[in-house]
C-alpha positions as CSV (number, residue, x, y, z in Angstrom):
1,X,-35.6,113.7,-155.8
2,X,-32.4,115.6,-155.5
3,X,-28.7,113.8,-155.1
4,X,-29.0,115.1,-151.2
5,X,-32.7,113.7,-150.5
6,X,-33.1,110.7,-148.9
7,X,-36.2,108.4,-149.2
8,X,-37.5,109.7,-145.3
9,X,-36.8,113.5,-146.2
10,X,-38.8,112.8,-149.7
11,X,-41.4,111.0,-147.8
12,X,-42.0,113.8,-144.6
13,X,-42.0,116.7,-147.6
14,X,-44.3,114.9,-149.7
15,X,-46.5,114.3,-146.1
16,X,-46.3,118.0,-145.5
17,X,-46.9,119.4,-149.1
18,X,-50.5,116.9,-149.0
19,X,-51.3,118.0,-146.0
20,X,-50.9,121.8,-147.0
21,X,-52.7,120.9,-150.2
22,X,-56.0,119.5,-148.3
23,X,-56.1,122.5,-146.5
24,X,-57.0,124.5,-149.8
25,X,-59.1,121.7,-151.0
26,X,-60.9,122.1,-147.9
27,X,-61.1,125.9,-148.2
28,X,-62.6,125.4,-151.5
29,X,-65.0,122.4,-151.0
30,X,-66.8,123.6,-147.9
31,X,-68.8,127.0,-149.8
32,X,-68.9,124.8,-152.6
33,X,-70.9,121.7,-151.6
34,X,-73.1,123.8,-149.7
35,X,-73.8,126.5,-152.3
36,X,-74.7,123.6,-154.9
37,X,-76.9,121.5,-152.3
38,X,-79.0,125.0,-151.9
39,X,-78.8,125.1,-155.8
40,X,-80.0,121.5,-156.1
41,X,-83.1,122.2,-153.6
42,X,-82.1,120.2,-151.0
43,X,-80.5,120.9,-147.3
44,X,-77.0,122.0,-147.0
45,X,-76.2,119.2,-144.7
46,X,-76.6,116.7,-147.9
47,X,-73.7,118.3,-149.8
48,X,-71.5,118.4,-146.9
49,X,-71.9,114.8,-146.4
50,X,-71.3,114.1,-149.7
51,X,-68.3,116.0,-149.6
52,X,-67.2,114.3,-146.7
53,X,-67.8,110.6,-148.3
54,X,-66.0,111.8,-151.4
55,X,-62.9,113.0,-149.3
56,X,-62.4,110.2,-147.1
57,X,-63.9,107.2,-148.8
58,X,-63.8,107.7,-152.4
59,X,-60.3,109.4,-151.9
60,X,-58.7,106.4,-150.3
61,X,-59.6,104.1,-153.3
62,X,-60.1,106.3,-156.3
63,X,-58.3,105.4,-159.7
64,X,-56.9,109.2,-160.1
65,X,-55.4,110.2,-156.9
66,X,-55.2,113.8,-157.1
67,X,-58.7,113.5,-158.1
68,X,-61.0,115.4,-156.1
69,X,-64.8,114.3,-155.5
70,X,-67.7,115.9,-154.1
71,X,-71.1,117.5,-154.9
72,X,-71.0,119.4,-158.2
73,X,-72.7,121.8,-159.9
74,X,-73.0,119.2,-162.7
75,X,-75.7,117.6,-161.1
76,X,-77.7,120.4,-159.7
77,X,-80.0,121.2,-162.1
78,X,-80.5,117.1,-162.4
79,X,-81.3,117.3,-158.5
80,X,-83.5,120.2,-158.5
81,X,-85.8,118.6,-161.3
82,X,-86.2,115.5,-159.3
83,X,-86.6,116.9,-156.0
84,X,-89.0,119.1,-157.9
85,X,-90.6,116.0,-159.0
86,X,-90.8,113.2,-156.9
87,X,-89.8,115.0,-153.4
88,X,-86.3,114.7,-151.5
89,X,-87.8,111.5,-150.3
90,X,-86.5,110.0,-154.4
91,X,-83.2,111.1,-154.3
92,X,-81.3,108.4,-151.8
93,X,-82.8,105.7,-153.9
94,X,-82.2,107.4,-157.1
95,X,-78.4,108.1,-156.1
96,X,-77.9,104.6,-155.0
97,X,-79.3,102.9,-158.0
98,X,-76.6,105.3,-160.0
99,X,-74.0,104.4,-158.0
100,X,-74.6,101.0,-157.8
101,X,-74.4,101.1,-161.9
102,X,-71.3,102.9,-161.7
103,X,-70.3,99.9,-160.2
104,X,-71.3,97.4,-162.3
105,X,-69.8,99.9,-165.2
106,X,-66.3,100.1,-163.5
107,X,-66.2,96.2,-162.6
108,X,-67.0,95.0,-166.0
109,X,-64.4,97.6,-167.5
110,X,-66.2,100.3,-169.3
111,X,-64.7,103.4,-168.0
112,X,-62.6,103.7,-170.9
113,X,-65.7,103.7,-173.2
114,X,-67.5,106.2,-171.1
115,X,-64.5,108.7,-172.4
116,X,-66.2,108.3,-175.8
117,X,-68.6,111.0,-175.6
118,X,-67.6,114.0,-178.0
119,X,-66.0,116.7,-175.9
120,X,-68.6,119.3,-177.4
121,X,-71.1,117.7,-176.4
122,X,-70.0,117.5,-172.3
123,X,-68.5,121.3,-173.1
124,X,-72.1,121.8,-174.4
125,X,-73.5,120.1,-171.4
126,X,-71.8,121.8,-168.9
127,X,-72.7,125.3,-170.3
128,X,-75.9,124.2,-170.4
129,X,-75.9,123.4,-166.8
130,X,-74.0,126.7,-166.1
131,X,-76.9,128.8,-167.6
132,X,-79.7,127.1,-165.9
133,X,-77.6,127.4,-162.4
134,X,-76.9,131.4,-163.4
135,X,-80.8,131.3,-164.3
136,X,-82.0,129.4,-160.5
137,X,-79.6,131.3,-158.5
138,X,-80.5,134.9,-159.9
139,X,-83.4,134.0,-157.3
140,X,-81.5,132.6,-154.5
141,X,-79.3,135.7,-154.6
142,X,-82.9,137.5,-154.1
143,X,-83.4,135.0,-151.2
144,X,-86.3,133.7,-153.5
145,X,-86.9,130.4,-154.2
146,X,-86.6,129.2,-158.1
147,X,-88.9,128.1,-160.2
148,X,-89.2,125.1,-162.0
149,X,-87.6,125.5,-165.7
150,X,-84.6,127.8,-166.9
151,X,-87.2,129.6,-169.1
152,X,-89.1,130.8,-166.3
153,X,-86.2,131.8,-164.1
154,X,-85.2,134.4,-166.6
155,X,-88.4,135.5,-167.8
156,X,-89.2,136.2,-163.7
157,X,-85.6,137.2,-163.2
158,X,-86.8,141.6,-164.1
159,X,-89.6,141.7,-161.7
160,X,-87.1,140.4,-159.3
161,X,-85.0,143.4,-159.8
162,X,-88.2,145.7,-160.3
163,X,-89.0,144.7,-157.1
164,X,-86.2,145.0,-155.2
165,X,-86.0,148.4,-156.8
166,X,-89.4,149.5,-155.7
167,X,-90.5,148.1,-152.4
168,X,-86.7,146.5,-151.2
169,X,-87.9,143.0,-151.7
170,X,-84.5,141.4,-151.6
171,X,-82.4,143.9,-151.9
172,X,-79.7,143.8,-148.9
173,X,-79.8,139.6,-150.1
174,X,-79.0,140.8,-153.9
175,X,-76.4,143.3,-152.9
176,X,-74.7,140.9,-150.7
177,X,-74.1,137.8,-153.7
178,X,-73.1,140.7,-155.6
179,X,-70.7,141.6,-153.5
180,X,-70.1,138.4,-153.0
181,X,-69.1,138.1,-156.9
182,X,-66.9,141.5,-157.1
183,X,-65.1,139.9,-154.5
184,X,-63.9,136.9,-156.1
185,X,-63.5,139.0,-159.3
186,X,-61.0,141.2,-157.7
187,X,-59.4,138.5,-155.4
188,X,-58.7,135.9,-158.3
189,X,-57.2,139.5,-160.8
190,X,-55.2,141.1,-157.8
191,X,-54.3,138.4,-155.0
192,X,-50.5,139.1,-154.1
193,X,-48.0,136.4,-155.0
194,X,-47.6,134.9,-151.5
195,X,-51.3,134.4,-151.0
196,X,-52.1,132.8,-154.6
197,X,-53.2,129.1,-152.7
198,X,-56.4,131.4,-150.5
199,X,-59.2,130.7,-152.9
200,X,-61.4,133.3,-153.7
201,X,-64.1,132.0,-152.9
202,X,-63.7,131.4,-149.6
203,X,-62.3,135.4,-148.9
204,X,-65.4,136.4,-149.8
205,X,-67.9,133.8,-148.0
206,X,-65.9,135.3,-145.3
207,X,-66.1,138.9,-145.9
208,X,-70.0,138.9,-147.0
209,X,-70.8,136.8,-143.9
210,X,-68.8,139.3,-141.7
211,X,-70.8,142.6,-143.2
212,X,-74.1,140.6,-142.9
213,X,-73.3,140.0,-138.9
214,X,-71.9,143.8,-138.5
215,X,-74.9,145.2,-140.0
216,X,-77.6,142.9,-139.1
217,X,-78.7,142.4,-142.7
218,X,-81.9,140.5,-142.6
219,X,-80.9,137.7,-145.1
220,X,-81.9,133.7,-145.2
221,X,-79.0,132.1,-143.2
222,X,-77.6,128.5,-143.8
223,X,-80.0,125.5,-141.7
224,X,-77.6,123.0,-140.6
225,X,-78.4,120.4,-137.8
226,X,-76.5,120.4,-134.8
227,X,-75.9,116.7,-135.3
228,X,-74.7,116.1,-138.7
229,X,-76.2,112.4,-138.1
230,X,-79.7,114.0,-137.8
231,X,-79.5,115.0,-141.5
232,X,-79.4,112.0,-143.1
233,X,-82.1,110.0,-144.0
234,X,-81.7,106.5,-144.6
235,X,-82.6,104.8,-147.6
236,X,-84.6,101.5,-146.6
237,X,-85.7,98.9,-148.4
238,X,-89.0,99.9,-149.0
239,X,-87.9,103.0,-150.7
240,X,-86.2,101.0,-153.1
241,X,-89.2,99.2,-153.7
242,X,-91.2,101.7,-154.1
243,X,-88.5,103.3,-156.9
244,X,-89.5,100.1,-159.0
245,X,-92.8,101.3,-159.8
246,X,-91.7,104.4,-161.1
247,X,-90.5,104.0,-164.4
248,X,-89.4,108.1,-164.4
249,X,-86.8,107.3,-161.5
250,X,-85.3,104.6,-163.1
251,X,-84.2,106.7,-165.9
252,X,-83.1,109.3,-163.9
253,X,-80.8,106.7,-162.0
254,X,-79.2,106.1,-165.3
255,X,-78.8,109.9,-165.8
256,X,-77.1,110.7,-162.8
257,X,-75.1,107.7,-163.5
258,X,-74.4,108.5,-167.1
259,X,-73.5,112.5,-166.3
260,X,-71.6,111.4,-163.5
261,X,-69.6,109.5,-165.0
262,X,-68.5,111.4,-167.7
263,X,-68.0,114.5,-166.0
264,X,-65.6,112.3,-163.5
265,X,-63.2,110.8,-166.4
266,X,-63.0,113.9,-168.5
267,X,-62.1,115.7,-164.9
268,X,-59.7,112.8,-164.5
269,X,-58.2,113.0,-168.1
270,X,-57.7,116.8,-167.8
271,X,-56.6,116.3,-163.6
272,X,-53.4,113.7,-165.7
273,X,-52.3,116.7,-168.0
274,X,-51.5,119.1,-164.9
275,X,-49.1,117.0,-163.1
276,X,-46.8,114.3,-163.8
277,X,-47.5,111.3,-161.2
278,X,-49.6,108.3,-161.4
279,X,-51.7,108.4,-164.2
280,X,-55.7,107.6,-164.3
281,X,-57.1,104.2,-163.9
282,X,-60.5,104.5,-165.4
283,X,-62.1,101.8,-164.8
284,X,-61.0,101.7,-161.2
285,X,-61.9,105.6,-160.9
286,X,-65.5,104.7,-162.1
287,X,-65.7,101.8,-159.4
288,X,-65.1,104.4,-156.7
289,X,-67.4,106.9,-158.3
290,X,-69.9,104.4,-158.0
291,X,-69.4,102.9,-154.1
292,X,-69.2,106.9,-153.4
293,X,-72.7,107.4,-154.8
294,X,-73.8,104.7,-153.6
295,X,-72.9,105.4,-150.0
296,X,-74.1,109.1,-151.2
297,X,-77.6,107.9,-151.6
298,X,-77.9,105.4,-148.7
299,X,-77.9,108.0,-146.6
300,X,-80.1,110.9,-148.8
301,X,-76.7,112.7,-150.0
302,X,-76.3,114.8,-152.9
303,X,-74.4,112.6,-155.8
304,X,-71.0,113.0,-156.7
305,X,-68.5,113.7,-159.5
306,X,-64.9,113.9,-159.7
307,X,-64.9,117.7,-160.0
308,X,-62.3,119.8,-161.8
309,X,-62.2,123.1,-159.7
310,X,-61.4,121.2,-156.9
311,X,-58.7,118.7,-158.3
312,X,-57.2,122.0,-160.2
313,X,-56.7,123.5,-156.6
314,X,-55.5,120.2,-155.1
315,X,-53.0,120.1,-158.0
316,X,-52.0,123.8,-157.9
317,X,-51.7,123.6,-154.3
318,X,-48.7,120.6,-154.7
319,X,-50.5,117.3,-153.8
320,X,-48.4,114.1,-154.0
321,X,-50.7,111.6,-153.4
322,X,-54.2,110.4,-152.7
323,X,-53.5,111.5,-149.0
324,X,-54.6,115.1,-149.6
325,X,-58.0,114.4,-150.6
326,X,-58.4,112.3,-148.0
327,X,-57.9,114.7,-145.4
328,X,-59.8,117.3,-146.6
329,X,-62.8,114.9,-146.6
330,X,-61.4,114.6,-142.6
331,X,-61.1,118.3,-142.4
332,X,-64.5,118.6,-143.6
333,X,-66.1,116.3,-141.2
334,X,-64.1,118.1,-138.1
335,X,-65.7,121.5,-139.1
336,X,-69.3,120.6,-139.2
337,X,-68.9,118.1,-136.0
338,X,-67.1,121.0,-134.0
339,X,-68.3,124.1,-135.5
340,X,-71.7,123.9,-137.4
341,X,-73.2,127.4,-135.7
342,X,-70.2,128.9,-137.5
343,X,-71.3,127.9,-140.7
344,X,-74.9,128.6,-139.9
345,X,-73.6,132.6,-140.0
346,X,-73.2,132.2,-143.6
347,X,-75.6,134.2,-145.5
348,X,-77.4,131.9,-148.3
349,X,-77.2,135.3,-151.1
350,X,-73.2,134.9,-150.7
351,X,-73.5,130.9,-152.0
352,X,-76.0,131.8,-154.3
353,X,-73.4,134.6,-155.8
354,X,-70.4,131.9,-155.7
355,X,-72.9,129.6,-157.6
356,X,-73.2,132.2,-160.5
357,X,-70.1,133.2,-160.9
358,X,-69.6,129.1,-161.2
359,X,-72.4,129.2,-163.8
360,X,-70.5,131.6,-165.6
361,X,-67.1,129.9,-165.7
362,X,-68.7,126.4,-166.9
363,X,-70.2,128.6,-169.6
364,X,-66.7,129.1,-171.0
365,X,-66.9,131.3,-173.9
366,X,-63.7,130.7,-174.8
367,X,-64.2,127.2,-175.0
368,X,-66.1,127.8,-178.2
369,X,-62.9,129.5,-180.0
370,X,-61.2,126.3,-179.3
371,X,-63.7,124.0,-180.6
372,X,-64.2,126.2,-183.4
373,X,-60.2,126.1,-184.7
374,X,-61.1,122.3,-184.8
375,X,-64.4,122.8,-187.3
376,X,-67.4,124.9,-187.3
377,X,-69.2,121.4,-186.4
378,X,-68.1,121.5,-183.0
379,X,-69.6,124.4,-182.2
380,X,-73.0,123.4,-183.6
381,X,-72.9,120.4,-181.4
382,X,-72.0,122.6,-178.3
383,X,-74.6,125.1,-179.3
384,X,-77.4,122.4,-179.8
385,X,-76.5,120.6,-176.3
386,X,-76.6,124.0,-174.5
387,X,-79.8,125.3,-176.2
388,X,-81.5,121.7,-175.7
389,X,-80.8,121.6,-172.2
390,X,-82.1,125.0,-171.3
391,X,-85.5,124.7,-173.6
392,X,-85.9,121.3,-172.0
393,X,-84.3,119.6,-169.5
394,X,-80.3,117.8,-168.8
395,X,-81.1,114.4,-170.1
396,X,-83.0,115.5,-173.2
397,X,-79.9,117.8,-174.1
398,X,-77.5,115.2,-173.9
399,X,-79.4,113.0,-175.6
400,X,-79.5,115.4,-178.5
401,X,-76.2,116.7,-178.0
402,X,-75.1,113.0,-178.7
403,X,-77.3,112.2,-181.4
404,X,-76.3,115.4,-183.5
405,X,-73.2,114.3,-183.1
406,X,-73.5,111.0,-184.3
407,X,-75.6,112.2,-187.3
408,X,-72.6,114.8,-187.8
409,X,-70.5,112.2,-187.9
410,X,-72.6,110.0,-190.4
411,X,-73.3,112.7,-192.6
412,X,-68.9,113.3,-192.5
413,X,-68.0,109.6,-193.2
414,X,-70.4,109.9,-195.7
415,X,-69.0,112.4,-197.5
416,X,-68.7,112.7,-201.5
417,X,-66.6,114.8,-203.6
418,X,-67.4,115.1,-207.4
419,X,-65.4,116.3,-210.1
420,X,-66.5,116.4,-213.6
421,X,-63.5,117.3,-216.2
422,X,-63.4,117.7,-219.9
423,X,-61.3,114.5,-221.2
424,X,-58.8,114.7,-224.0
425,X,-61.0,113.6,-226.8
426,X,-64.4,115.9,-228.2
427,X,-67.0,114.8,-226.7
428,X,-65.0,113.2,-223.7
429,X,-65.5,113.6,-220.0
430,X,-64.6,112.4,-217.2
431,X,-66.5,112.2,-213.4
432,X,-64.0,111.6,-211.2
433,X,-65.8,110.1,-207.5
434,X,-63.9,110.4,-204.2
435,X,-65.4,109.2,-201.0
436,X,-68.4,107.4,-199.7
437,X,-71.3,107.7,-202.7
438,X,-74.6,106.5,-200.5
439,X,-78.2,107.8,-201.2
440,X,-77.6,110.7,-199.5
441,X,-75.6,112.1,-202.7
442,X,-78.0,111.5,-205.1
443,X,-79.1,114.3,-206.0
444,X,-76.1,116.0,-206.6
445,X,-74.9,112.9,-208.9
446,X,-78.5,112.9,-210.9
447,X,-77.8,116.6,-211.2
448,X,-74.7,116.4,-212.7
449,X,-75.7,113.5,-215.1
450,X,-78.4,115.1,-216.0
451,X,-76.6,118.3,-217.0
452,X,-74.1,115.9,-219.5
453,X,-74.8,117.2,-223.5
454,X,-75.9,114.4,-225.7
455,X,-73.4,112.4,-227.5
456,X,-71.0,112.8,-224.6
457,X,-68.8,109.7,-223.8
458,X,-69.2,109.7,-219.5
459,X,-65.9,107.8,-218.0
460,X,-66.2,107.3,-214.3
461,X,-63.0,107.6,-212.0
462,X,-63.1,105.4,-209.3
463,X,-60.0,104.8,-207.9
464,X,-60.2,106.6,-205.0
465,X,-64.1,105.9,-204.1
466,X,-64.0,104.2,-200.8
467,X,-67.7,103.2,-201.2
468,X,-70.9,102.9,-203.0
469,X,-74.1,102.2,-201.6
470,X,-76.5,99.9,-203.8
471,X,-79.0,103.0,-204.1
472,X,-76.4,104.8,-206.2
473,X,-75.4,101.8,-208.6
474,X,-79.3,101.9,-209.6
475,X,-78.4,105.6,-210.3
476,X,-76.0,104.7,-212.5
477,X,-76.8,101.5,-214.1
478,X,-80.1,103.8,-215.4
479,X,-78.0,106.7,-216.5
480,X,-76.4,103.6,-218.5
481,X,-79.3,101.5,-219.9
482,X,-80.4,105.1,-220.8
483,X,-77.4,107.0,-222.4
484,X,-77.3,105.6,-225.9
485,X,-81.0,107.4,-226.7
486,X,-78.8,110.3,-226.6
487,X,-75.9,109.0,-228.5
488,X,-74.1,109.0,-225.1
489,X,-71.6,106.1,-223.2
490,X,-71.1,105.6,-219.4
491,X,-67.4,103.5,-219.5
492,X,-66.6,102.1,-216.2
493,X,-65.0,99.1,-214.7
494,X,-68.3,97.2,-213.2
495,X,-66.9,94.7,-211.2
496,X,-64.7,97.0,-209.3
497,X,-67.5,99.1,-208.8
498,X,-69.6,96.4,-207.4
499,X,-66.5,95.8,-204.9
500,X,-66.9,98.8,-203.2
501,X,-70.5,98.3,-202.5
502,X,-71.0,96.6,-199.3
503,X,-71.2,92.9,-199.8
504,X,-69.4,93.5,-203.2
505,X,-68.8,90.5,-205.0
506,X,-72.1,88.8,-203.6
507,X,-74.1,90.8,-205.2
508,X,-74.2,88.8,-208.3
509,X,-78.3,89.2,-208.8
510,X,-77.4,92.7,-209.4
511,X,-77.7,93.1,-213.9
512,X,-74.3,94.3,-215.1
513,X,-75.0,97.0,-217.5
514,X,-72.9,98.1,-220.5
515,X,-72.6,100.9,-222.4
């Protein structure tokens, strides 16, 4: 606040600059949540609505203010193999029971511990989920339907083309989300100065639904009720039941509440490094994440996320407070109460382009430069969560992405350096251990000791071991009993050596050995 501004002034141009800001939002939300509800294989109507809940409802209690929350491409791929599944009929109960663990997630304080997972693998997740929405919508730009797995989207993606080549099968649709991509291309590298807050994507909804009006392209249009109430479908208690007895949608609830999740409180922890306001509360962000989804799958809605592209423009666009997110949820809600024919005009090619040219910025190449200034590690964890997810499906990827990591991580802390020195006496050496010495070094100790010349007197430098597991004391409590067949000596301090096994000093059964 300047020396001039007074609270009121601060308070009507912090009123005006959220209310400027949910505009944008708005803008940018309404292509978006119906581009990835056509991604995720459900009616447009059921991102809208989620887009609308996580405006108004999830905006007015949310931990991260400038937060923004809505359908996300995140989840698509998720969707698509339930819906594919188990019908549309398993997603409100599926969504519910998510959200509802959210809940129970954000109440008993374990937001912070959801930020636990390795960046590389959610960077590897999300490129994952990038590829296989680049792979579905190839189709959708086609205005044919996807199939089933990434695998078969691409191997089907050149008679798409071959046919639209030969006998116009889809052509006018694929030139259109083409179009539809150049145009954001060239808005988001040349917009002038004073127009840098008009996304891109919504110039070129506009434009490609214009030329598909002008010229009567015959193109699958967006289905949207006239009575945004008659696309929900409720969730009732025997739908809930009946989830029960499928073991598969139980585990999918904890998926989309797992993804979700993260995706939310890394958005949230990269939302707090653009702007300099209130900063996250996790655990409360997660709670409204959760009563979001839940709401979300009461009435059949796609889930939701705290989603970064969103927030970014929400931010960019000058948001003070929770307000602006609030009222784009409003503005949302107006537009499809008051105007749904208008969005019925928009040609479903022209989402399907905005959805791969989302695919390709989750991809992020240049995300794998960064992770690779931080070790070449990273990238293999990225790399395996991407491929994983693609050969197999979202859950299996991050599943793997997670347990590579750990096992990277295991295989670190378990590191052992080994140097073996000539010592100031003939005959003298000296094998100097740094580290963690557990069974997984074995064989490079046995190699070394084996390689030691007869008549050699072995001194062991252990100052600076951290650890020794009990499977490498055997090692060298042999090489001991052992080494004066060979006129050889292994001089150590045993007890200290002991120490740094774990349980040390209890470990009296174990035979001291002497050279």
């Amino acid at each position: 606040m300047t020396a001039n501004a007074t609270p009121a002034s601060a308070a009507k141009g912090g009123l005006l600059a959220d209310f400027l800001a949910s505009i944008v939002v708005f803008l940018v939300a309404v292509p978006l949540c119906m581009g990835i509800a056509i991604a995720s294989g459900v009616p447009p109507a059921a991102g809208l609505i989620s887009g609308i809940i996580g405006g108004i409802i999830v905006g007015s209690i949310a931990g991260s203010p400038l937060l923004v929350s809505g359908p996300a491409a995140g989840l698509a791929v998720l969707v698509f193999e339930l819906v594919q599944a188990h019908g549309i009929v398993a997603l409100g109960p599926v969504v519910l029971l998510a959200g509802l663990i959210q809940v129970g997630a954000g109440l008993t304080g374990l937001g912070m511990y959801f930020r636990m997972v390795s960046p590389a693998v959610v960077n590897g997740m999300l490129a994952g989920i990038g590829i296989l929405i680049i792979a579905s919508q190839l189709h959708v730009m086609f205005d044919a339907k996807p199939l089933p797995t990434g695998f078969q989207n691409f191997f089907a993606a050149p008679k798409l083309v071959f046919n639209a080549f030969t006998n116009g099968a889809g052509a006018q649709a694929a030139l259109l989300g083409l179009a539809t991509i150049a145009m954001i291309l060239v808005w988001d590298k040349l917009r002038p100065a004073q127009l840098k807050l008009l996304p891109g994507v919504l110039i070129a909804i506009i434009v490609a639904t214009v030329i598909a009006e002008s010229m009567q392209l015959t193109v699958n249009r967006v289905t949207l009720p006239d009575n945004l109430i008659a696309g929900i479908d409720w969730v009732t208690p025997a739908k809930m039941l009946g989830m029960f007895t499928t073991p598969s949608l139980l585990v999918s609830a904890m998926a989309f509440a797992f993804i979700a999740s993260a995706e939310t409180l890394l958005s949230a922890a990269a939302v707090d490094r653009m702007h300099d306001g209130q900063r996250t509360k996790y655990s409360r962000e997660l709670t409204a994440q959760g009563v979001g989804n839940a709401l979300c799958g009461l009435v059949g809605a796609l889930p939701m996320t705290g989603v970064i592209v969103r927030s970014a423009a929400n931010v960019q666009a000058g948001a003070k407070s929770r307000l602006s997110t609030i009222l784009h949820g409003s503005w949302i809600l107006a537009f499809v109460m008051l105007l749904p024919w208008l969005l019925r005009l928009a040609p479903i090619s022209a989402l399907a382009g905005i959805l791969v040219y989302t695919g390709f910025k989750m991809v992020k190449p240049s995300q794998i430069k960064e992770l690779a200034e931080y070790g070449r590690g990273n990238v293999a964890v990225y790399a395996v969560t991407a491929l994983t997810i693609v050969a197999t499906d979202l859950l299996m990827g991050v599943m793997v992405g997670i347990g590579f990591a750990l096992l990277r991580l295991a295989l670190r802390s378990a590191r052992l350096h080994l140097n073996l020195k000539n010592g100031e006496e003939p005959g003298a050496k000296t094998l100097r251990m740094v580290g963690f010495a557990t069974f997984l070094n074995i064989p490079w100790i046995a190699k070394i000791l084996d390689e030691i010349p007869p008549g050699t007197q072995l001194t062991l430098d252990i100052d600076r071991l951290r650890h020794v597991d009990y499977a490498v004391l055997v090692l060298l409590q042999d090489w001991a009993r052992m080494a004066p067949v060979s006129q050889s000596a292994l001089i150590v301090d045993w007890a200290l050596l002991k120490s740094r096994s774990e349980g040390g000093d209890e470990r009296r059964e174990l035979v001291q050995v002497t050279a």
